[in-house]
TIKE-181901 format. One record per residue (C-alpha): residue number from 1; y, z, x. Coordinates in steps of 0.5 Angstrom, whole numbers. Layout:
BEGIN
{node NUM, {Y, Z, X}}
...
//
This chain:
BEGIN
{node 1, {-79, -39, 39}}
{node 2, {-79, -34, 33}}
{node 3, {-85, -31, 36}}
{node 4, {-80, -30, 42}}
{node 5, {-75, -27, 38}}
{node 6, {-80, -22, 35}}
{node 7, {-82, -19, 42}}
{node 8, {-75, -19, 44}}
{node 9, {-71, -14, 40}}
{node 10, {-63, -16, 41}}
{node 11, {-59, -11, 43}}
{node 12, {-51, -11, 41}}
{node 13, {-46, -5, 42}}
{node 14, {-39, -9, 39}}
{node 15, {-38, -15, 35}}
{node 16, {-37, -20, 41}}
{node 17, {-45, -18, 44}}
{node 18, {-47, -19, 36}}
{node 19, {-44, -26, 35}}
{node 20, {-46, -29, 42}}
{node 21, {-52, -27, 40}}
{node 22, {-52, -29, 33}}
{node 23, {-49, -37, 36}}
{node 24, {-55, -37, 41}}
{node 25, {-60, -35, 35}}
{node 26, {-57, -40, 30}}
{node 27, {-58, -47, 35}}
{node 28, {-65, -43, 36}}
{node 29, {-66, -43, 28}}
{node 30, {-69, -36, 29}}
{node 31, {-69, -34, 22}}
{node 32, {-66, -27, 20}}
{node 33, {-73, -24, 17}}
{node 34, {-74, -26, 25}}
{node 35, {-70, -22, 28}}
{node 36, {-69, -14, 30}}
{node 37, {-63, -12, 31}}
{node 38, {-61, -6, 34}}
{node 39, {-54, -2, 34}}
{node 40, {-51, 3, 41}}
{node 41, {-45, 5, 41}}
{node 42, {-42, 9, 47}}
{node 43, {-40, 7, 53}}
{node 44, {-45, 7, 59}}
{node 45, {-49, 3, 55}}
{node 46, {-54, -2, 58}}
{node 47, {-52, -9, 56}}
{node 48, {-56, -13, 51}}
{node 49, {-61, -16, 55}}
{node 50, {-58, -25, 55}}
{node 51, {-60, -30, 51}}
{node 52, {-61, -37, 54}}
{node 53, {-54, -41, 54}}
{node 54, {-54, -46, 48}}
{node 55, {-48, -51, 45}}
{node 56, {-48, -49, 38}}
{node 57, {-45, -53, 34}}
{node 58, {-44, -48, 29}}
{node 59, {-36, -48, 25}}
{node 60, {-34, -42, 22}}
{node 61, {-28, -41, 17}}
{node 62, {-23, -37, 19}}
{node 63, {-23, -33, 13}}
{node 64, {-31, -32, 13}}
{node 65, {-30, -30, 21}}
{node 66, {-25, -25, 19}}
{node 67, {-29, -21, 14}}
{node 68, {-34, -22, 19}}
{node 69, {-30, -18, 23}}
{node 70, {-28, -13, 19}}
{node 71, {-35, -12, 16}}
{node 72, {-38, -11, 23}}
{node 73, {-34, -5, 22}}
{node 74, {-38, -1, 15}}
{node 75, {-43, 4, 17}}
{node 76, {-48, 1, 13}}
{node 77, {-56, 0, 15}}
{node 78, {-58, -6, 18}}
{node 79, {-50, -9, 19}}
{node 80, {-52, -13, 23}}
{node 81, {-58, -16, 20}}
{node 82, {-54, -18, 14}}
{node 83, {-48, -21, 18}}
{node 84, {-53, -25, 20}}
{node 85, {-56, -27, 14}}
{node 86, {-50, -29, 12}}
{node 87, {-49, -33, 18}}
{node 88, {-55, -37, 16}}
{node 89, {-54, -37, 9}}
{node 90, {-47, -41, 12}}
{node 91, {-50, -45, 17}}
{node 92, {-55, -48, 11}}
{node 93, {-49, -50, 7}}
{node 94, {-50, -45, 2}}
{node 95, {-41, -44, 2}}
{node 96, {-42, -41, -5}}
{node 97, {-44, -33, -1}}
{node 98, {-36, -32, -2}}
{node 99, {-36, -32, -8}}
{node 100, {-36, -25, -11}}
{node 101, {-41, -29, -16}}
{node 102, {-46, -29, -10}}
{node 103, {-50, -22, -9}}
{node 104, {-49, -23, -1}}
{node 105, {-42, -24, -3}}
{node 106, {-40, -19, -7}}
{node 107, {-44, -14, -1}}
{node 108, {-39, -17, 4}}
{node 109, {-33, -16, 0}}
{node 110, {-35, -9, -1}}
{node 111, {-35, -8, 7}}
{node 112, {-29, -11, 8}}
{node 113, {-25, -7, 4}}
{node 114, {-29, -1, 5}}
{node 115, {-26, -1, 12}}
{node 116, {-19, -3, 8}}
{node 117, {-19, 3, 5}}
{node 118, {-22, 8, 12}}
{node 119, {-17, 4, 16}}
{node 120, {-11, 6, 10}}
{node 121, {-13, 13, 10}}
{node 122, {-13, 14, 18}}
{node 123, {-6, 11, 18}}
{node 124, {-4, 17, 13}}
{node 125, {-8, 22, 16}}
{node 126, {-7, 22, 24}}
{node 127, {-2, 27, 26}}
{node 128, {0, 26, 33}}
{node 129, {1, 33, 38}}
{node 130, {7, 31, 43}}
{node 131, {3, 36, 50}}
{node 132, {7, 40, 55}}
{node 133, {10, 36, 60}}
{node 134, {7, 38, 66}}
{node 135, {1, 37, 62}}
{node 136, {1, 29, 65}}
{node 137, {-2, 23, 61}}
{node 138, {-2, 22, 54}}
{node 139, {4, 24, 52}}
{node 140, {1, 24, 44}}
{node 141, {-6, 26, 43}}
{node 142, {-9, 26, 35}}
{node 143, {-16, 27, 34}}
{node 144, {-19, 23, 27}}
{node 145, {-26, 23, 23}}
{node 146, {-26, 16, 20}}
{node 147, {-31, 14, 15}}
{node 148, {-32, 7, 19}}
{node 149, {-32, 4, 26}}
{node 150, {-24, 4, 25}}
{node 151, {-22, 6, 32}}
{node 152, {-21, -1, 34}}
{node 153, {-15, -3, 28}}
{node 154, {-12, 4, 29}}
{node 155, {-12, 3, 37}}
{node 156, {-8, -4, 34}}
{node 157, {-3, -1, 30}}
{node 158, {-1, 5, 34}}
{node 159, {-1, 1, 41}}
{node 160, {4, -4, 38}}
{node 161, {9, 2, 34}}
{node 162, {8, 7, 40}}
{node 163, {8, 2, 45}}
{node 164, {13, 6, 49}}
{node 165, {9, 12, 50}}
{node 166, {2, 14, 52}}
{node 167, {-2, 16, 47}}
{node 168, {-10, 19, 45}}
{node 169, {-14, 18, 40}}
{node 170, {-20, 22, 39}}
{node 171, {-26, 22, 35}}
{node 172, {-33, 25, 35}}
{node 173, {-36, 17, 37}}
{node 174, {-31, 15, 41}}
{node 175, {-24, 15, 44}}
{node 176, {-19, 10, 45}}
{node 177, {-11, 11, 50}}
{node 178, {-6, 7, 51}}
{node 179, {-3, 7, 58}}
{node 180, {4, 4, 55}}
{node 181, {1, -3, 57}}
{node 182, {-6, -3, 56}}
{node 183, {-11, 1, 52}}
{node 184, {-17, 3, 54}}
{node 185, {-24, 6, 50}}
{node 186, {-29, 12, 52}}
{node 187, {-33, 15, 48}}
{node 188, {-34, 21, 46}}
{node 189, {-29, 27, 48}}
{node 190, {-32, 33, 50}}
{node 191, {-29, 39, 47}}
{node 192, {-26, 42, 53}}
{node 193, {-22, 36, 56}}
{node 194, {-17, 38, 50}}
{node 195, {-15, 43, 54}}
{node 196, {-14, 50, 50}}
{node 197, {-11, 45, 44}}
{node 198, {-18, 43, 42}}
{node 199, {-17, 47, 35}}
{node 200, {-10, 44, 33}}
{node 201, {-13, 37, 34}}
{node 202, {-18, 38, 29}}
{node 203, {-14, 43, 25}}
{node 204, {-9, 38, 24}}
{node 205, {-13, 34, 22}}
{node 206, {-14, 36, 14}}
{node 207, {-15, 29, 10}}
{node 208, {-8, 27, 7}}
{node 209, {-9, 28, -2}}
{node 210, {-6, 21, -4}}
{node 211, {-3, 26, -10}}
{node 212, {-2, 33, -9}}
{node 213, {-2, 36, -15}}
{node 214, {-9, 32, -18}}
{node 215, {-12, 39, -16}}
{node 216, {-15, 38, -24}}
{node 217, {-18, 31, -22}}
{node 218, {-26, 30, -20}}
{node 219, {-27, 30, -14}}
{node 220, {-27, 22, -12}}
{node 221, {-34, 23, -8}}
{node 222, {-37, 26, -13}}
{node 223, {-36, 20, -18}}
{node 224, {-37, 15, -12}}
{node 225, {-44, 19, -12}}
{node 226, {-45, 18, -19}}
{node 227, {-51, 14, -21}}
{node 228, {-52, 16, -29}}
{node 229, {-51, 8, -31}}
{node 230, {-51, 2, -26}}
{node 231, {-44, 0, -26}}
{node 232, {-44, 3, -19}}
{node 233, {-47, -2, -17}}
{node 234, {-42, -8, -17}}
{node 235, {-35, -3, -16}}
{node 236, {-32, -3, -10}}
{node 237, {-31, 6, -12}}
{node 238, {-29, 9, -17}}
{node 239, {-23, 11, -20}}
{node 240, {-21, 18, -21}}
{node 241, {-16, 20, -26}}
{node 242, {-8, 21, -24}}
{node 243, {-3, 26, -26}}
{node 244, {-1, 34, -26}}
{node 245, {-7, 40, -26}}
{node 246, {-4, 42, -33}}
{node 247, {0, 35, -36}}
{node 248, {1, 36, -44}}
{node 249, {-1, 29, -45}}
{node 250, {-8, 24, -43}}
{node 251, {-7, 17, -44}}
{node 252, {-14, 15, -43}}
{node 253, {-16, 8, -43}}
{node 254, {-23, 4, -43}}
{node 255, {-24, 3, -35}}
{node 256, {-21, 1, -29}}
{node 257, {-19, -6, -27}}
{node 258, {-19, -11, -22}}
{node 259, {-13, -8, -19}}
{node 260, {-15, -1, -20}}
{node 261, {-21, -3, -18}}
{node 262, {-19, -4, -10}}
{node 263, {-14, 1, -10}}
{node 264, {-19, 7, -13}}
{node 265, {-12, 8, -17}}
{node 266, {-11, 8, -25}}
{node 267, {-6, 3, -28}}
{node 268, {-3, 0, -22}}
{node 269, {-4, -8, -25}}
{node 270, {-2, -11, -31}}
{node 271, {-3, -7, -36}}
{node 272, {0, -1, -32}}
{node 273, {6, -4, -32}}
{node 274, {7, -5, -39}}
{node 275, {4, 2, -40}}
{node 276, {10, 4, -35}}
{node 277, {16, 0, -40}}
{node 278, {12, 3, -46}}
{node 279, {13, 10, -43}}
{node 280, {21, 9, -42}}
{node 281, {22, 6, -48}}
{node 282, {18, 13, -50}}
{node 283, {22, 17, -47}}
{node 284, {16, 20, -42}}
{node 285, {15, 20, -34}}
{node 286, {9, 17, -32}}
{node 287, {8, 22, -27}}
{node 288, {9, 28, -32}}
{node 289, {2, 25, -35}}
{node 290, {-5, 24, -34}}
{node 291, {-9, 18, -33}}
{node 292, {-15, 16, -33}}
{node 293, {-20, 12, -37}}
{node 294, {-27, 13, -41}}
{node 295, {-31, 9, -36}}
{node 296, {-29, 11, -28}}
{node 297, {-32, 4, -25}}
{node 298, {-30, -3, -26}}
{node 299, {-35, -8, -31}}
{node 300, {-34, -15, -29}}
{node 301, {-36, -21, -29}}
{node 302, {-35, -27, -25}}
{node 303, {-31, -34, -27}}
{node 304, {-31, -37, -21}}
{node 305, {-27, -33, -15}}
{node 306, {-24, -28, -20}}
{node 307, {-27, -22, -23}}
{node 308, {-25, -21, -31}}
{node 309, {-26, -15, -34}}
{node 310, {-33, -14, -39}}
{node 311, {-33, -9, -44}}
{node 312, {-37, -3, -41}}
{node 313, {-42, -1, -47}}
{node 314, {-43, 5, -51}}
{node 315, {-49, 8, -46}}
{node 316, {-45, 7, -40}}
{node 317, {-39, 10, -44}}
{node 318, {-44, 15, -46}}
{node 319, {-46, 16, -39}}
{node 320, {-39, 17, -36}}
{node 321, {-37, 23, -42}}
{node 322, {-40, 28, -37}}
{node 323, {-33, 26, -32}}
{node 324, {-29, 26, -39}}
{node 325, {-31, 33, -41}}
{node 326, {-29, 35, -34}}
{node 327, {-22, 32, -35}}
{node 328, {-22, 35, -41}}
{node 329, {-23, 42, -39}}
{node 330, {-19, 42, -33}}
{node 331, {-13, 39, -35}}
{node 332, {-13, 42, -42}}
{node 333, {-9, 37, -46}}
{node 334, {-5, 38, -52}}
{node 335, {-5, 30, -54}}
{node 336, {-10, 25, -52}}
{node 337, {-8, 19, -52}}
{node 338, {-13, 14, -54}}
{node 339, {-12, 7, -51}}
{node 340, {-16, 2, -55}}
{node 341, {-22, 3, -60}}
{node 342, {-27, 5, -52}}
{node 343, {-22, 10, -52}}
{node 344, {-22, 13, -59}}
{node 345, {-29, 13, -58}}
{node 346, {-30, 17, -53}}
{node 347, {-26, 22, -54}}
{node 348, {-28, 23, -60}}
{node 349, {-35, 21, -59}}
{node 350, {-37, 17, -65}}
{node 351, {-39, 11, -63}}
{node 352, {-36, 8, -70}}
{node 353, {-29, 10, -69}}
{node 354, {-25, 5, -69}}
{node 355, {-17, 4, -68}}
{node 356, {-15, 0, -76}}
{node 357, {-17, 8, -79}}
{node 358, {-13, 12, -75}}
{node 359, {-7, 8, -73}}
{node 360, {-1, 11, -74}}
{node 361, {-5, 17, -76}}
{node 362, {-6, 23, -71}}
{node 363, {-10, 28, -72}}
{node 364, {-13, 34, -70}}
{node 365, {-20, 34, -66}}
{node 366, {-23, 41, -62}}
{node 367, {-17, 44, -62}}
{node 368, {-12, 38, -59}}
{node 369, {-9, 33, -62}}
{node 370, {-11, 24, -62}}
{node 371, {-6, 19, -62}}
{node 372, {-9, 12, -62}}
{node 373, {-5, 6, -60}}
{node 374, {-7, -1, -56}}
{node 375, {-8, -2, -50}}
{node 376, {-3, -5, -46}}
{node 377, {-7, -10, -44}}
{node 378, {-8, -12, -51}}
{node 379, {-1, -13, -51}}
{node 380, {-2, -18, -45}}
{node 381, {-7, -22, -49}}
{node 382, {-5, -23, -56}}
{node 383, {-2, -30, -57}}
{node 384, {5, -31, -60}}
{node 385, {11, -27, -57}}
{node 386, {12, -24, -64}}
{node 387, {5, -21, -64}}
{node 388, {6, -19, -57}}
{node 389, {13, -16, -59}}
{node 390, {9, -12, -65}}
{node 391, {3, -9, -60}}
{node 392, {8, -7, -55}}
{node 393, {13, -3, -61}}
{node 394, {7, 0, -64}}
{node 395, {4, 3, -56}}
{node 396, {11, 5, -55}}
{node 397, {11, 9, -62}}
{node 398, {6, 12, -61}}
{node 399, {7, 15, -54}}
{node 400, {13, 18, -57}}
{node 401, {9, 21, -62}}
{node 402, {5, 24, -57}}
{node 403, {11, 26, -54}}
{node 404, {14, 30, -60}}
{node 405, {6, 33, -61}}
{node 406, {6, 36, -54}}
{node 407, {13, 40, -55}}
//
C-alpha cells in the first residue's frame, strides 16, 4: 500500500480535498515519508484524483482540527506534508505535538498565528471603492495582497458585516463575491475587468502603519529576516521598537515576552502594564516615549503549555546591538532609560555592568544621558508587597528623572 501511495502522488487544491485524503491514507497506514503531496490552487483545476472509500475511525479534537485549518492556510514548503504529519503523530498517540515543547508543535503554532496576524492585517488594510451605479454588480470592490492564503476568513468576516451589499475582493491568487446571499470564488482577476479603476484598487491598497510616526523604527521585515543568533528560530516575530521618529526619552528593556511576542508589540503584557502606572505616576505619556528592548525576539523555555521567559545571554545580546545602534541613531535620544542590568549592558556595551553601581546615579555616555531603574517585571517578581512597593517607587523615580533630564 505504501509502494501504491508512492506511484500515486495525491493532489489537494482546499482543506476539505486534503483532509478526505489525508483520512483515507491514515486507515491505510500510509506513512508521512510515503506520500507526495502536491498543492494547485485556482479554479479549473482537475480534481484530485480519488482515494478508495474506507471507515476511519480517526478522532480529532477540536482544537487540533481548528488549528489545522488555519495552519493549512501558511504559505510555508510542504504544508501539506507536515499537516499530515501531525495527523499521524496524533493517530499514534503522540498527544504531546500540542505542546509548545514539542518541535511540530511550536511549527504549527507559528502557522496558526502567522495567518492570525495576515487575516488581522487584511482587516485593517482593505479599502472598499463604492463603483458607479449603472456599473451593475458588486457594488463595493477591494483589491488586497495577503501574505497567506486568507481569502476565505476575510470572505467570512465581510459577508456577515457587508451582508446587505454586494461586494468583490480581489487578489493577485484568487477572487471572491458576495451576491447579498452567497459568496462565490474564482481565481485570479485579470487586470482589465477592473474596468478603468484597476489602478485605484492597487492604489488604495497601501499597507496600513500600525503606529504612523514610528518612521525611526527598523523595518519589521528586516529583523524577522534577521539571523545573527538563533532566537529566531522559536519567536513567533520580532518586535520592533514603538514611539515617535525624534522621542527625547528610550526606555530600553531586555526582550519581548509572551505577549509581545504575539502581537509583535513592546510592552503589551504584565510588565507593560506597570510600566504604564509608573510612567503616570512620572509625570510622562507612554506615547511621547520610546520603547523597545536589547533582544528583539522572544527567548523561552517551556513548562508544560506555557512559554516562560529565559534570559537571553551576552552573545545574543551582542548580536541584536546592530538593530540598537540603528535606534539609537535614528531616534537620537537624550535619556535611555535601562530597564534591568540586560538593558544597562546593552547600551553601554559593558558586559560587566550591572544596576547596584549606577542606581540612582545617572551618568552621561556618547553624549546622552542613563538612568538604570528595574525592570517592571522585576516589580511582578519580587516576594512581599513591601519589596514590590519599594521596586515600583524606584522605576518610577527613575522615570522622573529622565523626565527632568530630557528638558
Amino acid at each position: 500500500m505504501q509502494a501504491l501511495a508512492q506511484s500515486r502522488p495525491v493532489l489537494v487544491r482546499s482543506f476539505n480535498e486534503w483532509r478526505c485524503s489525508a483520512r483515507a491514507l491514515l486507515a491505510r497506514q500510509v506513512a508521512p515519508d510515503a506520500v507526495q503531496w502536491l498543492y494547485h490552487a485556482g479554479a479549473g483545476e482537475p480534481a484530485s484524483p480519488a482515494l478508495p472509500s474506507c471507515n476511519s475511525t480517526l478522532r480529532i479534537s477540536r482544537k487540533l482540527m481548528a488549528m489545522l485549518r488555519l495552519a493549512a492556510c501558511c504559505r510555508v514548503p510542504n504544508r501539506w506534508a507536515f499537516l499530515y504529519l501531525v495527523l499521524w503523530r496524533w493517530q499514534h498517540g503522540e498527544r504531546q505535538l500540542l505542546s509548545c515543547g514539542d518541535a511540530d508543535g511550536q511549527r504549527l503554532l507559528a502557522m496558526v498565528l502567522a495567518v492570525r496576524r495576515d487575516e488581522r492585517d487584511m482587516h485593517a488594510r482593505i479599502r472598499f471603492r463604492e463603483r458607479r451605479e449603472d456599473a451593475g454588480p458588486p457594488r463595493l470592490v477591494a483589491w488586497c495582497e495577503p501574505g497567506h492564503d486568507v481569502l476565505p476568513l476575510l470572505a467570512r468576516h465581510f459577508a456577515a458585516r457587508l451582508a446587505g451589499v454586494t461586494w468583490m475582493i480581489a487578489t493577485p491568487e484568487a477572487s471572491v463575491a458576495w451576491d447579498g446571499a452567497a459568496l462565490h470564488y474564482t481565481g485570479p482577476l485579470l487586470e482589465p475587468s477592473l474596468d478603468a479603476d484597476a489602478s485605484y484598487y492597487r492604489a488604495v491598497y497601501t499597507p496600513a502603519r500600525l503606529h504612523a510616526d514610528l518612521v525611526g523604527t527598523p523595518q519589521r521585515a528586516a529583523l524577522n529576516a534577521c539571523r545573527r543568533c538563533g532566537l529566531w528560530q522559536h519567536a513567533t516575530q520580532a518586535v520592533p521598537g514603538a514611539g515617535p521618529q525624534h522621542a527625547a526619552i528610550m526606555l530600553l528593556g531586555e526582550q519581548p515576552g509572551d505577549q509581545e511576542d504575539l502581537a509583535g508589540q513592546p510592552f503589551v503584557g504584565p510588565a507593560g502594564k506597570v510600566l504604564e502606572r509608573a510612567l503616570v505616576q512620572a509625570g510622562l505619556e507612554r506615547r511621547a516615549v520610546y520603547l523597545t528592548n536589547a533582544v528583539k525576539h522572544f527567548k523561552w523555555e517551556p513548562r508544560g503549555k506555557r512559554r516562560m521567559h529565559k534570559t537571553p545571554a551576552q552573545r545574543e545580546v551582542a548580536a541584536c546591538s546592530h538593530w540598537l545602534d540603528q535606534e539609537l541613531a535614528q531616534v537620537r535620544p537624550r535619556v535611555v532609560v535601562a530597564l534591568g542590568s540586560t538593558a544597562l549592558k546593552a547600551v553601554t556595551g559593558n558586559p560587566h555592568a550591572t544596576l547596584k553601581d549606577v542606581m540612582d546615579k545617572p551618568f552621561q555616555h556618547q553624549g546622552r544621558w542613563i538612568v538604570a531603574v528595574y525592570h517592571p517585571s522585576y516589580v511582578l517578581r519580587v516576594p512581599g508587597a513591601e519589596a514590590r512597593a519599594q521596586a515600583f517607587a524606584q522605576l518610577a523615580a527613575g522615570l522622573r528623572a529622565a523626565r527632568q533630564l530630557a528638558l
